[in-house]
C-alpha positions as CSV (number, residue, x, y, z in Angstrom):
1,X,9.6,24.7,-38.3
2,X,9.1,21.6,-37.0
3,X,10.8,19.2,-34.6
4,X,10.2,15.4,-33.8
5,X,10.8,14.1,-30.3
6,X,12.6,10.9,-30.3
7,X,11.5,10.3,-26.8
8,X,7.9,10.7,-27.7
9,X,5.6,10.7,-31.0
10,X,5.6,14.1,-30.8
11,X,6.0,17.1,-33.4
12,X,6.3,20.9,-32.0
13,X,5.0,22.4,-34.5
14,X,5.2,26.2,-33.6
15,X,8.2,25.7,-31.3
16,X,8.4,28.1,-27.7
17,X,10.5,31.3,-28.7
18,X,12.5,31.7,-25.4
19,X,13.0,35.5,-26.3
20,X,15.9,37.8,-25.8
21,X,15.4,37.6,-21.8
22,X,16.3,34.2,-21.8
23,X,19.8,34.5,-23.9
24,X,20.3,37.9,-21.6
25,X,20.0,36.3,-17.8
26,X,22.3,33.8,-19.6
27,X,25.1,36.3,-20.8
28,X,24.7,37.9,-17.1
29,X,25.1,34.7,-15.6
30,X,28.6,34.4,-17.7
31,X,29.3,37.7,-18.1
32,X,29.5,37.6,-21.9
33,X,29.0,40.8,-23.1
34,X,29.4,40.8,-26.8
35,X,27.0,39.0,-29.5
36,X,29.5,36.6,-31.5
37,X,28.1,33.9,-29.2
38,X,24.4,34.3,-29.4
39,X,23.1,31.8,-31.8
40,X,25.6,28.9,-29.5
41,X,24.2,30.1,-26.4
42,X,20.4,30.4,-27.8
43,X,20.9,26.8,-29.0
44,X,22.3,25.8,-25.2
45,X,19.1,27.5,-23.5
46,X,16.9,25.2,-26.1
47,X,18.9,22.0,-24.9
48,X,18.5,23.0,-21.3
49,X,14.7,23.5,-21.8
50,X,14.7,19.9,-23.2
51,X,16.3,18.7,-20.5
52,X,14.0,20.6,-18.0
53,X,11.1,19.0,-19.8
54,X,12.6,15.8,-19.6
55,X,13.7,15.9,-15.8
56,X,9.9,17.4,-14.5
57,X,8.3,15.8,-17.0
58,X,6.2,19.0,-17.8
59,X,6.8,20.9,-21.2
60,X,8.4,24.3,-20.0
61,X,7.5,26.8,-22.4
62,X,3.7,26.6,-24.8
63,X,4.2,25.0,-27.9
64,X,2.0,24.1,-30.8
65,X,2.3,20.1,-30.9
66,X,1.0,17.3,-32.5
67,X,0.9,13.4,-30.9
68,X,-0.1,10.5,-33.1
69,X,-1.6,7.8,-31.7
70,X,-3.8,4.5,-32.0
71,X,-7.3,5.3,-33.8
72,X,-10.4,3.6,-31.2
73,X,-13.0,4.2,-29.5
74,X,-11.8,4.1,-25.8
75,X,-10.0,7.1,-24.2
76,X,-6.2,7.7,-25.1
77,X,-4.3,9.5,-23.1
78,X,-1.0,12.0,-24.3
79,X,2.0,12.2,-23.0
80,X,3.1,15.8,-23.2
81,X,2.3,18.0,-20.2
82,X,0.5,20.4,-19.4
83,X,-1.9,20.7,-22.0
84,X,-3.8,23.9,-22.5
85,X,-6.1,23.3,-24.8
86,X,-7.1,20.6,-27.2
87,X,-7.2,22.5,-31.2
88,X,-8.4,19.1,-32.8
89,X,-7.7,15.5,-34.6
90,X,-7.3,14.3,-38.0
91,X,-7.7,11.2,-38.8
92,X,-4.7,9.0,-40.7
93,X,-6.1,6.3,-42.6
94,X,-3.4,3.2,-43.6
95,X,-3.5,4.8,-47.5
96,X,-4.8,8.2,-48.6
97,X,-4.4,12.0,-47.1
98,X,-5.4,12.9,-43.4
99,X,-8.9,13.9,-43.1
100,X,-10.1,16.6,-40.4
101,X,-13.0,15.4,-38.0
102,X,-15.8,17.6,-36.9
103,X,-16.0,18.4,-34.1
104,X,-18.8,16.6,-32.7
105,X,-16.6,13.1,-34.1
106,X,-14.4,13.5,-31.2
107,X,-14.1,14.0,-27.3
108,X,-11.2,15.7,-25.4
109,X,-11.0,16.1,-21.5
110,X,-7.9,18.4,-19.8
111,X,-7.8,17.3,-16.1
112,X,-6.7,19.1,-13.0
113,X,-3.0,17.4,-13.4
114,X,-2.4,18.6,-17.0
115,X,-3.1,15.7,-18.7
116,X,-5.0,15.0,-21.6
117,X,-7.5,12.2,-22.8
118,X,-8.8,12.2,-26.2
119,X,-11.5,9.3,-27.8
120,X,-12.9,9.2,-31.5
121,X,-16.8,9.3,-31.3
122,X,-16.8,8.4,-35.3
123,X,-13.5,6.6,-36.8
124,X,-14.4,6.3,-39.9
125,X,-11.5,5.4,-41.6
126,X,-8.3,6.3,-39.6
127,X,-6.1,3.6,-38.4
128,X,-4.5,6.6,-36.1
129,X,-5.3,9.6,-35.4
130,X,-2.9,13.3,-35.1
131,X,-4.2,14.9,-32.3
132,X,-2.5,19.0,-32.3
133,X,-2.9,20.8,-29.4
134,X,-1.1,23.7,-26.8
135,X,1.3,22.2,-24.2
136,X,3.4,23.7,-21.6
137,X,3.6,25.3,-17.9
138,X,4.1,28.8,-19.4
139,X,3.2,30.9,-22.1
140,X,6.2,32.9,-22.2
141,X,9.9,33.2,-20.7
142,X,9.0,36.1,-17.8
143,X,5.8,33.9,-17.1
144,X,8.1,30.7,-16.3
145,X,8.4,30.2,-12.2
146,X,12.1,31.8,-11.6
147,X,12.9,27.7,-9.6
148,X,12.7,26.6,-13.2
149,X,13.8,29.6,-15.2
150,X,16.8,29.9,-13.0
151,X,17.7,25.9,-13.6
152,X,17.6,26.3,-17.7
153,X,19.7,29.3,-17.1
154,X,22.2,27.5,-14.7
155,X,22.3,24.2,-16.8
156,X,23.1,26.5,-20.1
157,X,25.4,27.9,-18.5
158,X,27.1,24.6,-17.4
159,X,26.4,23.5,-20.6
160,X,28.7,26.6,-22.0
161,X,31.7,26.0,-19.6
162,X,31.8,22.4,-21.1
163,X,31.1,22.7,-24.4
164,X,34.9,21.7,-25.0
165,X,35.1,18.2,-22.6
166,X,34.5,15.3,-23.6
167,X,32.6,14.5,-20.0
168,X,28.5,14.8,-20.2
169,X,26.5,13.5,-17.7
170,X,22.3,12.4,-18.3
171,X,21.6,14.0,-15.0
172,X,21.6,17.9,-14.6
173,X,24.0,19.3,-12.1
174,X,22.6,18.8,-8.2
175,X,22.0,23.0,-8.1
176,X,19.9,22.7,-11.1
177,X,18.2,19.3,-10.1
178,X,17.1,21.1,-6.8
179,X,15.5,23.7,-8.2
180,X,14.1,21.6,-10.5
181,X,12.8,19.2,-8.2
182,X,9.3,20.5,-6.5
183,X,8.2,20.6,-10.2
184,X,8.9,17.1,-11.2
185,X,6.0,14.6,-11.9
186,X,6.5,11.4,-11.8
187,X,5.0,8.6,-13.5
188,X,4.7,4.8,-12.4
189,X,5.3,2.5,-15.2
């Protein structure tokens, strides 16, 4: 499966799999109790993990992704946090199928913040490059800190109660945004 990020050139390309714990704290927290509602609230704890992504600035959950950007020589930096560990880069040239590079064609540094910097030691000839790679603060649901597992729960949750209004605001609810909050990174433009 795979799924762009309009926010981002970004592809998950093995998405997070929040498990069963994650759609049963949800049904605790609305005391749902039968199962003709799961895929609808699986899909809700999905859209709150976007959103907790998008409010921290950190990817929630490990994913498989894959960025695309500018081919060069200098350093290039990606945009999805935390990463875990670089897997490698093809190049895309302007016609023709991607090519793999070796490894020894490419550097990639992880720093202490979770960021990642990437640089092509041999182009050849790729006008960008696809760099794939393992992103995100946890490797499973159980293994997320409860300040942020507790928000996706809370905002799917909201999310639930209002699935038939017509009102939806950008901003998650305060409870949610202050649990949310000592995690969120943020970036000057």
């Amino acid at each position: 499966m795979k799924q762009v990020d309009n926010f981002m050139n970004r592809t998950i390309l093995v998405p997070p799999a929040p498990a069963d714990a994650a759609l049963r704290e949800l049904k605790d927290w609305l005391a749902i109790t039968n199962t003709a509602e799961d895929a609808l609230l699986t899909g809700l704890i999905g859209a709150a993990l976007e959103a907790c992504e998008g409010f921290t600035g950190s990817l929630p959950l490990e994913a498989t992704c894959e960025e695309i950007l500018p081919a060069g020589g200098g350093w290039r930096g990606l945009t999805t946090r935390p990463v875990q560990a670089v897997l490698g880069m093809e190049g895309i040239p302007a016609e023709g199928s991607r090519f793999s590079f070796a490894p020894d064609a490419f550097e990639a540094d992880l720093d202490a913040h979770g960021g990642a910097h990437v640089r092509i030691i041999r182009q050849g000839a790729a006008g960008r490059i696809a760099v794939r790679f393992i992103a995100g603060l946890a490797a499973d649901w159980d293994s997320l800190p409860d300040a942020l597992r507790h928000g996706v729960v809370r905002l799917a949750a909201e999310l639930y109660r209002q699935r038939d209004e017509s009102r939806a605001s950008a901003n998650p609810p305060s409870a949610v945004a202050a649990l949310w909050r000592p995690w969120r990174r943020l970036r000057v433009a």
